[in-house]
C-alpha positions in Angstrom: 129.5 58.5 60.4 127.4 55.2 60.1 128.4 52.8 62.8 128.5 49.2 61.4 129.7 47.1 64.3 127.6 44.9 66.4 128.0 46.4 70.4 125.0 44.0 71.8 127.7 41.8 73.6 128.6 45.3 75.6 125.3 44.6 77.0 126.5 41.3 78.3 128.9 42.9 80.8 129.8 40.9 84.2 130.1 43.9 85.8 126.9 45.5 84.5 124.8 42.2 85.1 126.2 41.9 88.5 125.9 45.8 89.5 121.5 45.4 88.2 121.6 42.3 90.1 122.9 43.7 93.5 120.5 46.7 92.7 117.5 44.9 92.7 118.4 42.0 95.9 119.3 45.7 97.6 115.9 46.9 96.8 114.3 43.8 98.3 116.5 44.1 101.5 115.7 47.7 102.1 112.3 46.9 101.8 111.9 44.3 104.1 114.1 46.2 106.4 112.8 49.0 106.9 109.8 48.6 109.1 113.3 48.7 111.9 114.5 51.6 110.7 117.5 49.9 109.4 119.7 49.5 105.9 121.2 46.4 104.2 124.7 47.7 105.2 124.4 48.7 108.5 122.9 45.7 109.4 125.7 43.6 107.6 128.1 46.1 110.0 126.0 44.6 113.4 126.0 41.2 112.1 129.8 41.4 111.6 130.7 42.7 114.8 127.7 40.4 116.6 130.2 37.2 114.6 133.3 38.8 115.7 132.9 41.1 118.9 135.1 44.3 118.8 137.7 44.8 115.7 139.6 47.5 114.9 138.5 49.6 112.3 140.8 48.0 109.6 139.7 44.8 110.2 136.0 45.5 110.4 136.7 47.7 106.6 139.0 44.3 105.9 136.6 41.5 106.7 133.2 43.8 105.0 135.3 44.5 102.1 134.6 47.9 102.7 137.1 51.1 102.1 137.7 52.4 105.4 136.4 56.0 104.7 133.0 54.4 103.7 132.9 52.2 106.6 133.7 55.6 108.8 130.7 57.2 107.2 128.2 54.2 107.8 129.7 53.9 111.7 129.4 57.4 112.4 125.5 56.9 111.5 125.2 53.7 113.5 127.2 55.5 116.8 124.9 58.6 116.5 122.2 55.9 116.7 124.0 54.2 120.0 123.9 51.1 117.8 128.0 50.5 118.0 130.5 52.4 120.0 134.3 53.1 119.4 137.0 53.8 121.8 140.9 53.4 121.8 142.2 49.8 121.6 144.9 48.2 122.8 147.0 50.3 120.7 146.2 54.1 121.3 146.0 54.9 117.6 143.7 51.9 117.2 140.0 52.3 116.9 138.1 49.3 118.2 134.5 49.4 117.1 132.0 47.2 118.9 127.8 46.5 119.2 125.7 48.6 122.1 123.3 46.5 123.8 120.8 48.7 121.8 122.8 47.5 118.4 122.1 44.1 120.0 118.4 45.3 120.1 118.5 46.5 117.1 119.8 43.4 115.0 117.7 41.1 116.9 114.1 43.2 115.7 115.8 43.1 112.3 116.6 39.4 111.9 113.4 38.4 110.9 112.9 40.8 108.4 116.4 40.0 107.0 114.8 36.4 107.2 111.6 37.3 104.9 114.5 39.0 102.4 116.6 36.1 102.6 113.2 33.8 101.7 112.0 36.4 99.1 115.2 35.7 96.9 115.3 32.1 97.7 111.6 31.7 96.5 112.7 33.7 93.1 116.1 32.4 92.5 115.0 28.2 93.7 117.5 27.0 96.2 119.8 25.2 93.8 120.2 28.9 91.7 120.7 30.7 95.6 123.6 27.9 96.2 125.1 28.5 92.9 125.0 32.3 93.3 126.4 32.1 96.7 128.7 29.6 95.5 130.2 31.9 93.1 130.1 34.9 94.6 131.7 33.7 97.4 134.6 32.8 95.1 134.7 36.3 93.7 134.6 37.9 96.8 137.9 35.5 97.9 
């Protein structure tokens, strides 16, 4: 069968454009991150708790956008590395997750690399492109 239709505006996907973006600003974060032995998201988990302090474990999933299950998988790599720590909250079935003073440690080596990622994007995108992108991204993510 001969297909006659046009399927090039498939190609103009927002979900596939924004899934190859995210691909290649992840590439540039793990690469600048590396050198600490650390990945884009668990240093996105320190930062959040080092905003926040200790959060339960839905709120931490809640405020990352993050499915709980995956954020369990990424904290259980982050507690084997005495990065964060969990324990009972106030509530017995609650699990409050919170920074080490080695996750402390750990997100202050990694800033400045997180810095030089931040800067490599900016350079690339221009800073009125990077505050558009955040911009709208931002009201995505809302």
């Amino acid at each position: 069968m001969t297909q006659t239709r046009d399927y090039s505006h498939l190609l103009d996907c927002s979900c596939n454009l924004l899934r190859s973006s995210a691909r290649l600003i992840t590439q540039a974060y793990e690469t600048h991150l590396k050198p600490a032995g650390i990945t884009p998201p668990q240093f996105t988990i320190l930062a959040a708790l080092a905003n926040t302090g200790p959060l339960p474990l839905s709120d931490l999933a809640q405020a990352l956008a993050l499915e709980r299950t995956g954020l369990s998988r990424n904290l259980q790599v982050l507690e084997r590395k005495t990065w964060v720590q969990s324990g009972a909250g106030e509530d017995s079935r609650q699990r409050l997750v919170s920074l080490t003073d080695e996750g402390w440690a750990q997100l202050h080596l990694a800033m400045p690399l997180w810095q030089s990622a931040q800067d490599e994007i900016a350079d690339l995108l221009g800073a009125a492109q990077l505050d558009d992108l955040k911009s709208t991204l931002g009201a995505l993510t809302r």
